[in-house]
C-alpha positions as CSV (number, residue, x, y, z in Angstrom):
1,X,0.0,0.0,0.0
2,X,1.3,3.6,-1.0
3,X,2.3,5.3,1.7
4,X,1.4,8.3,0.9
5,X,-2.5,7.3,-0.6
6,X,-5.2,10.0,-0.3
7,X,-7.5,9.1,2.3
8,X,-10.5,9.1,0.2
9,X,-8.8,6.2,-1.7
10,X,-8.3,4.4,1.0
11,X,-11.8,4.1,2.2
12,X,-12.6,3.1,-1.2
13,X,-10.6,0.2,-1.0
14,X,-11.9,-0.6,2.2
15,X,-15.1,-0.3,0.7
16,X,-14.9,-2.8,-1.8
17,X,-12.8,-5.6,0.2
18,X,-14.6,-9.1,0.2
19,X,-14.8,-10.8,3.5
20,X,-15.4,-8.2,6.2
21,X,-18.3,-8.1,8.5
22,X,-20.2,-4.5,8.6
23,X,-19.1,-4.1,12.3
24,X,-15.3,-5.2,11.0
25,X,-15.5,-2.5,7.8
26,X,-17.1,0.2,10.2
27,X,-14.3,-0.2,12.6
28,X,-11.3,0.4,9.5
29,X,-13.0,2.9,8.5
30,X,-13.3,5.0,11.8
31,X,-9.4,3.8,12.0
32,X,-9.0,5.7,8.7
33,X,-11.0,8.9,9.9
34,X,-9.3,8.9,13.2
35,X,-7.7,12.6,13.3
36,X,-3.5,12.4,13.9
37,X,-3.8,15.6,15.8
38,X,-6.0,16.0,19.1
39,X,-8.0,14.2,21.0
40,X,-8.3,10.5,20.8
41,X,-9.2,8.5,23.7
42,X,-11.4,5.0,23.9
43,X,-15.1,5.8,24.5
44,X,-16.6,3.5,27.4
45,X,-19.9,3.0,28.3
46,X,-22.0,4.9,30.3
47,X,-25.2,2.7,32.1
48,X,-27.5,6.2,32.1
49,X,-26.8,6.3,28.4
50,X,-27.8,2.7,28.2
51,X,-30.9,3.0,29.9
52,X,-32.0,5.9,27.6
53,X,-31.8,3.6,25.1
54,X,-34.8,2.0,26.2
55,X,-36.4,4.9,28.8
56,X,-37.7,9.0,28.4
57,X,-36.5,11.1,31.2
58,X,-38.7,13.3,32.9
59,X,-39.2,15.4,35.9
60,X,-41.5,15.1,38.3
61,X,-42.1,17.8,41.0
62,X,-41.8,17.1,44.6
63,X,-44.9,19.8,45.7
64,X,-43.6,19.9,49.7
65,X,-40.2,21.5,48.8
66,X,-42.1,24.3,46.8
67,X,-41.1,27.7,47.7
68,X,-43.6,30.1,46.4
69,X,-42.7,33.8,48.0
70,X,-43.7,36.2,45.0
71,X,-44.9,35.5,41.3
72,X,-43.0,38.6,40.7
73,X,-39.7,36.6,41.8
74,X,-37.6,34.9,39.7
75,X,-38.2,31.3,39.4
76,X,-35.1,29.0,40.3
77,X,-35.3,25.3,40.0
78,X,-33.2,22.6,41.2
79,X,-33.5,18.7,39.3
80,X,-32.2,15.7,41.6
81,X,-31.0,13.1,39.0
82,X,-28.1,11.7,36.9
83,X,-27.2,15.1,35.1
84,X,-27.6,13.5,31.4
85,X,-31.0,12.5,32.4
86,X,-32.1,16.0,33.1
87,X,-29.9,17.7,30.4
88,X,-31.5,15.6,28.1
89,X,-35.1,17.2,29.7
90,X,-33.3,20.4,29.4
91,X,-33.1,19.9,25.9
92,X,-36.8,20.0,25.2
93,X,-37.7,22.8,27.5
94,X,-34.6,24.9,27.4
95,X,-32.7,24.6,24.1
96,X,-30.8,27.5,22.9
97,X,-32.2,29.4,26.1
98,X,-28.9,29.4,28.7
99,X,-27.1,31.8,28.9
100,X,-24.6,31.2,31.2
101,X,-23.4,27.7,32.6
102,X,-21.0,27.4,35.2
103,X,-20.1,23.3,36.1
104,X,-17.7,22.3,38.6
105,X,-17.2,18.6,37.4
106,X,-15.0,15.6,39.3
107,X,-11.4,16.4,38.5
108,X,-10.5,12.5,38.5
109,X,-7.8,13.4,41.3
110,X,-7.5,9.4,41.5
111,X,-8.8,10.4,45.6
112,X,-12.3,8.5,45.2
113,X,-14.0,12.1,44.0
114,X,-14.8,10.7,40.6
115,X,-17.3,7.9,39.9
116,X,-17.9,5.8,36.6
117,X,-20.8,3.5,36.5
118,X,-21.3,2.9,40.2
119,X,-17.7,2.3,40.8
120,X,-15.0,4.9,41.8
121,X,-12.1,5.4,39.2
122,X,-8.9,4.9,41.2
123,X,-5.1,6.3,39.7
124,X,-3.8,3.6,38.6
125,X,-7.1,2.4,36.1
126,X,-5.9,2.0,32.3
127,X,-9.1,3.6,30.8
128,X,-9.0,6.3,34.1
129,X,-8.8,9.4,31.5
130,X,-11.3,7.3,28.5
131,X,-13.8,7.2,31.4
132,X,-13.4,11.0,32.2
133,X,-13.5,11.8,28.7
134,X,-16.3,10.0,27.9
135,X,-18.6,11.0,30.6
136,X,-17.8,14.6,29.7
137,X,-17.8,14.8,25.9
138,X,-21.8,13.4,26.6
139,X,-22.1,15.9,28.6
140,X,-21.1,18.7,27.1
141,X,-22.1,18.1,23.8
142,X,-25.7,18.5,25.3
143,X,-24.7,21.4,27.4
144,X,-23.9,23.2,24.4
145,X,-27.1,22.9,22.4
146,X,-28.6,24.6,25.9
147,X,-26.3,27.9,25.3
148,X,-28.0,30.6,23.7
149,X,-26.4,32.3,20.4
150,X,-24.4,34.7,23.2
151,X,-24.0,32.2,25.5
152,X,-20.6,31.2,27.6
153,X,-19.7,28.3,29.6
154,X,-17.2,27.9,32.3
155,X,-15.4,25.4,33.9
156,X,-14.0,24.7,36.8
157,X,-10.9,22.2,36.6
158,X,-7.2,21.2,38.3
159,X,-4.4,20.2,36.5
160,X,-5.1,16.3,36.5
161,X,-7.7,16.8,33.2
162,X,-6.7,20.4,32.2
163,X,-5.0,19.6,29.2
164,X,-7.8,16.9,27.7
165,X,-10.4,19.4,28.8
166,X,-9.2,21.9,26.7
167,X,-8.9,19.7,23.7
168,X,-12.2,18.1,24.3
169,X,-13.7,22.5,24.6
170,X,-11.5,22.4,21.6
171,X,-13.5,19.6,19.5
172,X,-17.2,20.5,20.8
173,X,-17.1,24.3,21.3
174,X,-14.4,24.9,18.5
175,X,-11.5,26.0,19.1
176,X,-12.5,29.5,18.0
177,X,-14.7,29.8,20.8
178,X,-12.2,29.7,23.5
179,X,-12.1,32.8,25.6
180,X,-9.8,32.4,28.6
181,X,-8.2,29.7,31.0
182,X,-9.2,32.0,33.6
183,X,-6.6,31.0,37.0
184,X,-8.0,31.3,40.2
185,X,-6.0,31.6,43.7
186,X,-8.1,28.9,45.5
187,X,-6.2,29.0,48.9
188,X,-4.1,31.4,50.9
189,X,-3.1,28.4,52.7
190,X,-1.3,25.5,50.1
191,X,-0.6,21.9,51.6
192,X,2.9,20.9,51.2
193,X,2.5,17.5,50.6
194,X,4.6,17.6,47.4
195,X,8.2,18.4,47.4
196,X,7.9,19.5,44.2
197,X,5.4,22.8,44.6
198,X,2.7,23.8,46.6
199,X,-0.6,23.7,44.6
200,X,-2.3,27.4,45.2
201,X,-4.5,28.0,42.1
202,X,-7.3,26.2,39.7
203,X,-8.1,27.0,36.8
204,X,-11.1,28.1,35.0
205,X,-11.8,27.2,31.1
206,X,-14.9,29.7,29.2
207,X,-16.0,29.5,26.1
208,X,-18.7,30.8,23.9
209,X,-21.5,29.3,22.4
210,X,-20.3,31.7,19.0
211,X,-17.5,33.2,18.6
212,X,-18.2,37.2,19.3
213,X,-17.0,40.6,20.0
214,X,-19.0,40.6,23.1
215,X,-16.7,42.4,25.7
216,X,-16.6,41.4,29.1
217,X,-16.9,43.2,32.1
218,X,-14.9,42.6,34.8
219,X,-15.3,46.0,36.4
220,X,-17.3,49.1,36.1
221,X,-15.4,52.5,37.1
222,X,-17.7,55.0,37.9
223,X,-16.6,57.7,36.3
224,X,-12.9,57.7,37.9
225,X,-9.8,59.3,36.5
226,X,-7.6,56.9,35.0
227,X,-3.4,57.5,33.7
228,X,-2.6,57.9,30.1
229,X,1.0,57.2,30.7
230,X,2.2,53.5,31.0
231,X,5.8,52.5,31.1
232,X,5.6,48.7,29.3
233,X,4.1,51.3,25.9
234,X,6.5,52.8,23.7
235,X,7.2,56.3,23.9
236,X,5.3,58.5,21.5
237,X,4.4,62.1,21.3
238,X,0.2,63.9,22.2
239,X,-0.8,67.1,21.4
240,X,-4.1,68.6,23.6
241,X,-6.0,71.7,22.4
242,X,-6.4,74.9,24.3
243,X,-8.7,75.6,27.0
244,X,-10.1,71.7,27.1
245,X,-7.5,70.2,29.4
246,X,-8.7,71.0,33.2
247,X,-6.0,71.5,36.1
248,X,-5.7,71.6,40.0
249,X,-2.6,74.1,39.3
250,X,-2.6,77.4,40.3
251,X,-3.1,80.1,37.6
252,X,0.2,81.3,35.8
253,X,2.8,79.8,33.3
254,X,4.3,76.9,33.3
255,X,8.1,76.2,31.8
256,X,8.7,73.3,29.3
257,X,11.2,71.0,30.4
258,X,11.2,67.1,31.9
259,X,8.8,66.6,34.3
260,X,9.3,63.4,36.1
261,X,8.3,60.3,33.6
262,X,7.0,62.8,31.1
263,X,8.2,65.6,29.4
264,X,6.2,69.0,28.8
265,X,7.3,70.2,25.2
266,X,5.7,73.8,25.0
267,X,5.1,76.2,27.8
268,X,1.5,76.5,28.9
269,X,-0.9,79.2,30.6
270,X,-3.2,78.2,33.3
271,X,-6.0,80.0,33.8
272,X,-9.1,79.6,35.9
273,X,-8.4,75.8,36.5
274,X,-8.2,75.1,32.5
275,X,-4.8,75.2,30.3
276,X,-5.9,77.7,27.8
277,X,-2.9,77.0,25.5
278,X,-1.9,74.2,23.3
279,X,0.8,71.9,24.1
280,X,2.5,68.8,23.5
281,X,3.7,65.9,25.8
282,X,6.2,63.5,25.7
283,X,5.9,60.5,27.2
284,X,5.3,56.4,27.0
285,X,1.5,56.1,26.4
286,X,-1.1,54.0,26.4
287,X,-3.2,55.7,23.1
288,X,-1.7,56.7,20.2
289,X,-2.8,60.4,18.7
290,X,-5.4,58.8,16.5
291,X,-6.9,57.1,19.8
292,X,-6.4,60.7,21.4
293,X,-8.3,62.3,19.0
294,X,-11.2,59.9,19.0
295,X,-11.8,60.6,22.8
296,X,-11.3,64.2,22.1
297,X,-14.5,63.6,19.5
298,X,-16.0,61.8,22.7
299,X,-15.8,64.4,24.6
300,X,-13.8,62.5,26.8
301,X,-12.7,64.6,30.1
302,X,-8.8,65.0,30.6
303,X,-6.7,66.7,34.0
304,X,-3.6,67.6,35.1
305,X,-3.6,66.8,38.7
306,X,0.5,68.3,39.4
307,X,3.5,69.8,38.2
308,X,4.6,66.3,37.5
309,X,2.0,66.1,34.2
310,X,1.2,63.3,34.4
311,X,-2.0,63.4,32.1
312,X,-5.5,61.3,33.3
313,X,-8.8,60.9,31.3
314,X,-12.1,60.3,32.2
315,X,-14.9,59.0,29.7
316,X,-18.5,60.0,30.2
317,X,-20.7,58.1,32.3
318,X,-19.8,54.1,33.3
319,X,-16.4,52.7,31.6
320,X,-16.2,48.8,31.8
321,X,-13.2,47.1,32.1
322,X,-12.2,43.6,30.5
323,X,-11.5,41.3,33.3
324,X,-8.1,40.0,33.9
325,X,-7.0,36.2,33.3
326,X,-5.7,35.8,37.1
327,X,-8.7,35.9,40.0
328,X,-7.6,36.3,43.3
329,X,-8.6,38.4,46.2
330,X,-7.1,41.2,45.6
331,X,-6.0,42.4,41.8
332,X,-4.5,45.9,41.5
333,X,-4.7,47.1,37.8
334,X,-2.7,49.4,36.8
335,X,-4.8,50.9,33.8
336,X,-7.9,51.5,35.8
337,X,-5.5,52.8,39.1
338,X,-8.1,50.7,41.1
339,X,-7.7,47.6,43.4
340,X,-10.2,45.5,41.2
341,X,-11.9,42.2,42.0
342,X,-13.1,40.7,45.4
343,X,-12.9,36.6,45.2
344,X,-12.5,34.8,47.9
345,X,-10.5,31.2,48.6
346,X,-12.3,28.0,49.6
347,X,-11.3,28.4,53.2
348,X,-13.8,31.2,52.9
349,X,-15.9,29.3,51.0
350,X,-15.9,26.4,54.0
351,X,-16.6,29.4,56.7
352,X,-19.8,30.3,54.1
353,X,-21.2,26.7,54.4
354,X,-20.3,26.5,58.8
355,X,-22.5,29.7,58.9
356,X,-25.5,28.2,57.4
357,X,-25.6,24.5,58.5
358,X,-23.2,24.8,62.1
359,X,-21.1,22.6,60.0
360,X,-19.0,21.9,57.0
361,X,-21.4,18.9,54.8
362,X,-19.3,19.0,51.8
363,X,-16.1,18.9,50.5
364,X,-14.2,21.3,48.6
365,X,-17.1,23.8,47.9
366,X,-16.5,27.2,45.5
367,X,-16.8,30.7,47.2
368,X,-20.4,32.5,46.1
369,X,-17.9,35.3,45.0
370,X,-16.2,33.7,43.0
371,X,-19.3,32.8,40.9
372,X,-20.6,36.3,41.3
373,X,-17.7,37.5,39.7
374,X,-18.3,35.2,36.5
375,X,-21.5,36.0,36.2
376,X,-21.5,39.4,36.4
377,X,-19.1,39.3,33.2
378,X,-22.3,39.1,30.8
379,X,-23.5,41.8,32.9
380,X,-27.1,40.8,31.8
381,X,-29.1,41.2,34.9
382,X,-32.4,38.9,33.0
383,X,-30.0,35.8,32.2
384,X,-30.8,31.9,32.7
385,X,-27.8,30.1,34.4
386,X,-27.3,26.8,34.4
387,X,-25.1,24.5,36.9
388,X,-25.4,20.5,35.9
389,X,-22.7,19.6,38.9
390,X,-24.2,21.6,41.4
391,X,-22.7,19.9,44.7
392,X,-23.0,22.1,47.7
393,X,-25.6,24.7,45.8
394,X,-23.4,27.9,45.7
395,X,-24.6,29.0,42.2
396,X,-27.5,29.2,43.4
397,X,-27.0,31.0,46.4
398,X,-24.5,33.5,44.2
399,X,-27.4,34.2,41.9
400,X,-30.0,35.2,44.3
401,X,-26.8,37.6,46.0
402,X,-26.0,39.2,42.8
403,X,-29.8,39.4,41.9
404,X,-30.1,41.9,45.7
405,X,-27.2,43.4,44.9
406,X,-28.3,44.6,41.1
407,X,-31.5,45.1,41.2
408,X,-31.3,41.7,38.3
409,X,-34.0,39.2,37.8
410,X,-31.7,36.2,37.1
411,X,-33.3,32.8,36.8
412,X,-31.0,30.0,38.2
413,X,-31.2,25.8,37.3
414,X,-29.3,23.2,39.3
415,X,-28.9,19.8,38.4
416,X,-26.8,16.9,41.1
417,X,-27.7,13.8,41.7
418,X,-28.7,12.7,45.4
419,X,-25.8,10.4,45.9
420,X,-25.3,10.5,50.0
421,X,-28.7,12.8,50.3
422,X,-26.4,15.8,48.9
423,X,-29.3,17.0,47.1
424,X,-31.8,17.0,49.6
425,X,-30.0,17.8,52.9
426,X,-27.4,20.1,51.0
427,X,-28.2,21.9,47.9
428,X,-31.4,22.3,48.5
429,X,-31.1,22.8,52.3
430,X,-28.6,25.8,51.6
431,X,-30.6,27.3,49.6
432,X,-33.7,26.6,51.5
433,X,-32.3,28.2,54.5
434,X,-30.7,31.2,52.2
435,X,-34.2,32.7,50.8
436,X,-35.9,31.9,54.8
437,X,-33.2,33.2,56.8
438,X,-30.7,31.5,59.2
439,X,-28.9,32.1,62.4
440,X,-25.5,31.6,62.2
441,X,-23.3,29.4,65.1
442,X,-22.5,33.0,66.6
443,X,-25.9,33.7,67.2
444,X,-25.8,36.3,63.9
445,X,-29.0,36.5,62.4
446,X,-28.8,36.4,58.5
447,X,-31.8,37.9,57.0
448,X,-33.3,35.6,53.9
449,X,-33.2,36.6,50.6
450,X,-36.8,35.9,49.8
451,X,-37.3,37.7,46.9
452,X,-36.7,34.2,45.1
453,X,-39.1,31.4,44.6
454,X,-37.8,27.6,44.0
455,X,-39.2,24.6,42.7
456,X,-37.9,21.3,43.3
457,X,-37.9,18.1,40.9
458,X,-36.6,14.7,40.6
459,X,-36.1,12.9,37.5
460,X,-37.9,9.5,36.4
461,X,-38.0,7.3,33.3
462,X,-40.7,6.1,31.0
463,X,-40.6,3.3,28.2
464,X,-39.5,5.0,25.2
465,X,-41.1,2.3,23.0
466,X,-44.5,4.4,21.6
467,X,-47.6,2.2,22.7
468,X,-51.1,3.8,23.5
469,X,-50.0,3.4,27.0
470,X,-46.6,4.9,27.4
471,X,-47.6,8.1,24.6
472,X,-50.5,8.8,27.5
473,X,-48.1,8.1,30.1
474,X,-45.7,10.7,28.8
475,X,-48.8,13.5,28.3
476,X,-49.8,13.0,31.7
477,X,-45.9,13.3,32.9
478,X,-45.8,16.2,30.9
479,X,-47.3,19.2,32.3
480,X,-44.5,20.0,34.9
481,X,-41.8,20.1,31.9
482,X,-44.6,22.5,29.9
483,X,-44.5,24.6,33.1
484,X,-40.6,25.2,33.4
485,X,-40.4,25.3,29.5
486,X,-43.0,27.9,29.3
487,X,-42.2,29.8,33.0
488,X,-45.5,29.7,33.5
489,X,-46.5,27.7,37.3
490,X,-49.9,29.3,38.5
491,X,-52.5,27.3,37.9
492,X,-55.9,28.5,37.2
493,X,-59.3,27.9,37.1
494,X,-60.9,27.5,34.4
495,X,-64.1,29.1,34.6
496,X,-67.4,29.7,32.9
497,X,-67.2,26.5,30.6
498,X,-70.3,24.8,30.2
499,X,-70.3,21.9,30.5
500,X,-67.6,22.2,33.3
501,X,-64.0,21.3,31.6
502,X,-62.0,19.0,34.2
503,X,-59.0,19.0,34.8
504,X,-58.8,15.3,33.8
505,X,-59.5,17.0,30.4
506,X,-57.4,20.4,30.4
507,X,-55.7,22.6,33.0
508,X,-55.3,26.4,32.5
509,X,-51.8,28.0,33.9
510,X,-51.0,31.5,33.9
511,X,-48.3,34.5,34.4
512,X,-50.2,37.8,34.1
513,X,-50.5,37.9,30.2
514,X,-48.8,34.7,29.3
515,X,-51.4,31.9,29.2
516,X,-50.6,28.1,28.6
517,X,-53.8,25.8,28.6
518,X,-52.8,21.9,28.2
519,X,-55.5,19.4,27.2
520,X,-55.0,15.9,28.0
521,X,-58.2,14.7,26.4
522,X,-59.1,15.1,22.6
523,X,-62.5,14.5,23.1
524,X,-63.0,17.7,25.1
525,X,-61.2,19.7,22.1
526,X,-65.0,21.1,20.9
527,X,-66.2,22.4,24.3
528,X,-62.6,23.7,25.1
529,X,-62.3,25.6,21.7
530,X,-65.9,27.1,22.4
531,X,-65.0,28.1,25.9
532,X,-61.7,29.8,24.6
533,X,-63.5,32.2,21.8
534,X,-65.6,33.5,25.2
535,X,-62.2,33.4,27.5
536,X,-60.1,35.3,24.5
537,X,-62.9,37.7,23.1
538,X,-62.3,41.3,23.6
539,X,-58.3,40.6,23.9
540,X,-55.7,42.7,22.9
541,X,-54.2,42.0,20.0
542,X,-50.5,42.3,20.7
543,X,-51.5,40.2,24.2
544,X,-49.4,36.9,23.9
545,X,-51.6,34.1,21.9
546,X,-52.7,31.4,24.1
547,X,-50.3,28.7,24.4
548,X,-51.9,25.3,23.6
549,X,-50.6,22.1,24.1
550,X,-53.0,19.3,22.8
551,X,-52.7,15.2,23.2
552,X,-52.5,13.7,19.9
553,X,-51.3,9.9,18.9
554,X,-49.9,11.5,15.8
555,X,-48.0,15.1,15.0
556,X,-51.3,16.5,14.5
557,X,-52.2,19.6,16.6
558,X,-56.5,19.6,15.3
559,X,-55.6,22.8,13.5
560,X,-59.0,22.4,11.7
561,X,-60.8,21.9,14.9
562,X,-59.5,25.2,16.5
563,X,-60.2,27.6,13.1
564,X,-62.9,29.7,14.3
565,X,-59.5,30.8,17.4
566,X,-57.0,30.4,15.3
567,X,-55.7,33.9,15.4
568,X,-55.7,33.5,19.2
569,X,-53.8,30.5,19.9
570,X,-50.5,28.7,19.0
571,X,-51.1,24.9,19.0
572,X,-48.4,22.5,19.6
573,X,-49.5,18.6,19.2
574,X,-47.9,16.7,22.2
575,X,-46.2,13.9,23.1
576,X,-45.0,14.1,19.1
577,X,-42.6,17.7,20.1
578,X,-41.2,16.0,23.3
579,X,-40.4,12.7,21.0
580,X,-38.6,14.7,18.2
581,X,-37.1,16.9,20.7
582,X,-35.6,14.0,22.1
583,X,-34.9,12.1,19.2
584,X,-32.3,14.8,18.3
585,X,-30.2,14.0,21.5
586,X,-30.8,10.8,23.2
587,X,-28.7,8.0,21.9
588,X,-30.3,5.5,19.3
589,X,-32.9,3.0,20.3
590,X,-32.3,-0.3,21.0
591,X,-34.0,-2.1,17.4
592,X,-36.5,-4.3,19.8
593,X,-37.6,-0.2,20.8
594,X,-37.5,1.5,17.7
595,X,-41.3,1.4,17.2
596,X,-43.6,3.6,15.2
597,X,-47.6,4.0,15.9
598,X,-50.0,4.0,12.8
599,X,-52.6,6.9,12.3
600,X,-55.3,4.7,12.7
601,X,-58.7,4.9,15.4
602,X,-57.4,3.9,18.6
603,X,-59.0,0.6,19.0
604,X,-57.3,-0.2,15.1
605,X,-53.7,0.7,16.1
606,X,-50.7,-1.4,15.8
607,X,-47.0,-1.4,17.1
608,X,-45.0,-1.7,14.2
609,X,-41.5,-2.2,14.1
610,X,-39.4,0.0,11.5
């Protein structure tokens, strides 16, 4: 065989071998399409991916852990499950709709913190990193159809998985997408186990959904002064206009000359707190003229503070600052003159978790500053955030902070799994105790932030197979995943419909004009649609249309039976949009499951296999 053949050539050939079994060709011809740069690692199986072979997740809500303060408030949820379970539920009700996820996943230390198929990966495993690698790349690949358009992910990792992390980022986000490994000072107080170095930072991986111009803000000045002159730029020469530049120097002239870092090349005139002449400087600065000019345009404010001249600008209104690559507690950056930032260590983030539970119930748990400080890069106060390893809770809890402290309206999703009751006596304890209020083991009283409402869920599985049975099975399952895919919880009565409409037929929720009415019975469709011309008559016109979702063994939505409301409603035939929803993310069926159900009357229809 050439070495040198053209790929292409070679899968022909492999193509039109005798002899070879399909699974034997299909194997030589991944071999072929096997990249020789980047990631490459042996995929093993994952049982929750097996199961979904033959199950539908869903999510049912446990009503007692309801917090309901406000329907004003946002509406936070956290899902106790296997995280692909509910990310593939995520995918019907929230694709395309995060906009920021934030995931602290196992770092496969080889310290029993990560676990593969019921059993705990130790250091010395041969397929230790496959495993890792596999159970992410699932992962993300679904976490990345959740992103909106300007959506960003980060990640929390150590240096155990960094490098494959950032390949794998590489190969699902593209490479293009990459915004920062962001490094983060986790402890002011490193173990010194190693003799080699004593481990004081983690590291942070973001990317975009798309790669955009989007700037980030790691800091708003407030209108402050900030230097022109900085010593790592190359020296260059600015000339200012008369009688724009203000002073603090007293009235009176002013001799060229050096003048500490910078050198004044024309005598000036002060007058009245102003330099009503034109001059020159000489010094190494940040802009260039061009860049001077353009703020001059601006109207961008400019003051000599000393004899020293050492130039400063301020820009109307707010100026936003890029944030800088290294998080610690303190950061003092030298082109705003400010000490910046505010992120606190995990010994803090320990001392966060004593305060609320008189005890520490979980290891290793991230500061709520530092996730305020990621969040507030997007500085979108109306965003959806998403945490699919959500341990301890502290997104969560960092939300509902930076939502008091903003003014925002954030909407927050956690996702863990309840391994060790960590959901229930943990995350959703914390947070539980965070919106009610706590007293802390010094007797300090912690007033709740309960401006916030939460709903609580846990995931279950239905045959996927598509029977009678399991299609009604899956309606009646799926009015709580309407309600968080539509933000809509309140339900409603629905009133004036004669004969009476039960709720074993429809149910009416609502959020001031948003309406979403589900029918679970087709039979009822006639009195329903006569009941909605009376509940929709007069209605605005720009009001929201009526969101209906309709039972229906086939993708029909009974368009024809809801023409005389048409122009009021939007119809969506269900369980057909949760199955193709699905379809586009769940792994293949197993063939004994692949079934389709005829169009037929219900007492005429068959299961047949495709």
């Amino acid at each position: 065989m050439a070495k040198n053949m053209d790929r292409a050539a070679l899968r022909q050939r492999i193509l039109q071998l005798d002899g070879l079994a399909d699974d034997e060709r299909t194997q030589l011809l991944e071999l072929v399409d096997t990249k020789k740069y980047g990631l490459v690692w042996e995929d093993k199986p994952d049982e929750v991916e097996e199961r979904l072979r033959r199950n539908l997740p869903v999510l049912d809500e446990v009503k007692e852990r309801r917090i309901a303060n406000s329907p004003d408030a946002p509406n936070h949820v956290i899902i106790e499950g296997d995280n692909l379970e509910a990310l593939n539920v995520l995918n019907y009700t929230h694709e395309g709709r995060i906009d920021v996820i934030y995931i602290d996943p196992p770092y496969n230390t080889g310290n029993r913190d990560f676990v593969y198929n019921d059993h705990i990966v130790n250091p010395d495993d041969d397929y230790r990193h496959s495993k890792w690698l596999s159970f992410m790349s699932k992962r993300l690949r679904l976490a990345k159809r959740l992103l909106s358009d300007k959506g960003v992910i980060f990640i929390s990792i150590d240096n155990n998985e960094l490098a494959q992390l950032k390949l794998l980022c590489d190969e699902i986000m593209g490479a293009g997408s990459f915004v920062e490994c962001f490094i983060w000072n986790k402890t002011s107080t490193p173990p010194a186990l190693s003799y080699k170095s004593r481990k004081t930072h983690e590291f942070i991986l973001c990317y975009t959904k798309r790669n955009n111009n989007d700037k980030f803000v790691g800091m708003i000045n407030e209108g402050g002064d900030a230097p022109i002159y900085n010593e790592v730029n190359k020296e260059n020469i600015l000339h200012f206009p008369s009688n724009y530049v203000k002073t603090t120097l007293a009235d009176g002239e002013y001799i060229a000359g050096p003048r500490d870092k910078i050198e004044l090349l024309d005598n000036v005139t002060v007058k009245n707190g102003v330099i009503i002449s034109d001059f020159s400087l000489k010094g190494h600065f940040r802009w260039s003229q061009t860049t001077l000019d353009k703020e001059l345009a601006d109207e961008c404010m400019f003051i000599v503070k000393s004899n020293r001249f050492s130039i400063r600008y301020c820009r109307k209104g707010d100026r936003t600052v890029p944030p800088p690559n290294f998080i610690t507690e303190r950061f003092y950056d030298t082109s705003i003159d400010k000490v910046n930032q505010n992120v606190d260590t995990n010994e803090q983030a320990g001392k966060e978790l004593i305060d609320i539970f008189g005890f520490k119930p979980f290891d290793f748990p991230k500061p709520t500053s530092l996730i305020s400080y990621l969040l507030s890069f997007n500085n979108h106060k109306s965003s959806t955030v998403l945490d699919f390893f959500a341990g301890s809770g502290t997104t969560l809890h960092a939300v509902m902070q930076l939502n008091k402290q903003d003014g925002g309206n954030r909407q927050c999703i956690l996702v863990t799994n309840n391994e060790n009751g960590i959901c229930e006596n943990v995350t959703y304890e914390r947070n539980h105790r965070v919106i009610n209020g706590y007293t802390t083991p010094r007797g300090v009283q912690v007033e709740g932030l309960s401006d916030n409402n939460l709903r609580y869920f846990r995931t279950r599985l239905l045959p996927r197979r598509r029977t009678n049975r399991n299609m009604r099975s899956l309606m009646a399952a799926a009015t709580d995943l309407l309600c968080l895919k539509e933000n809509i919880w309140n339900e409603t009565v629905i009133d004036n419909a004669k004969p009476k409409i039960a709720p074993r037929d429809a149910r009416l929720f609502a959020d001031g004009d948003r309406r979403m009415l589900v029918i679970y019975n087709e039979e009822a469709i006639a009195r329903i649609v006569e009941w909605i011309d009376t509940y929709t008559a007069g209605n605005d016109t720009r009001s929201p249309r009526l969101k209906v979702y309709t039972f229906s063994y086939s993708g029909y939505a009974f368009d024809e039976d809801f023409g005389q409301v048409a122009d009021r409603v939007q119809l969506c035939a269900l369980p057909a949009a949760i199955y193709e929803a699905y379809r586009r993310v769940l792994p293949k069926e197993d063939r004994y499951y692949d079934l389709e159900i005829i169009d037929t009357p219900e007492t005429d229809r068959k299961e047949t296999t495709l």
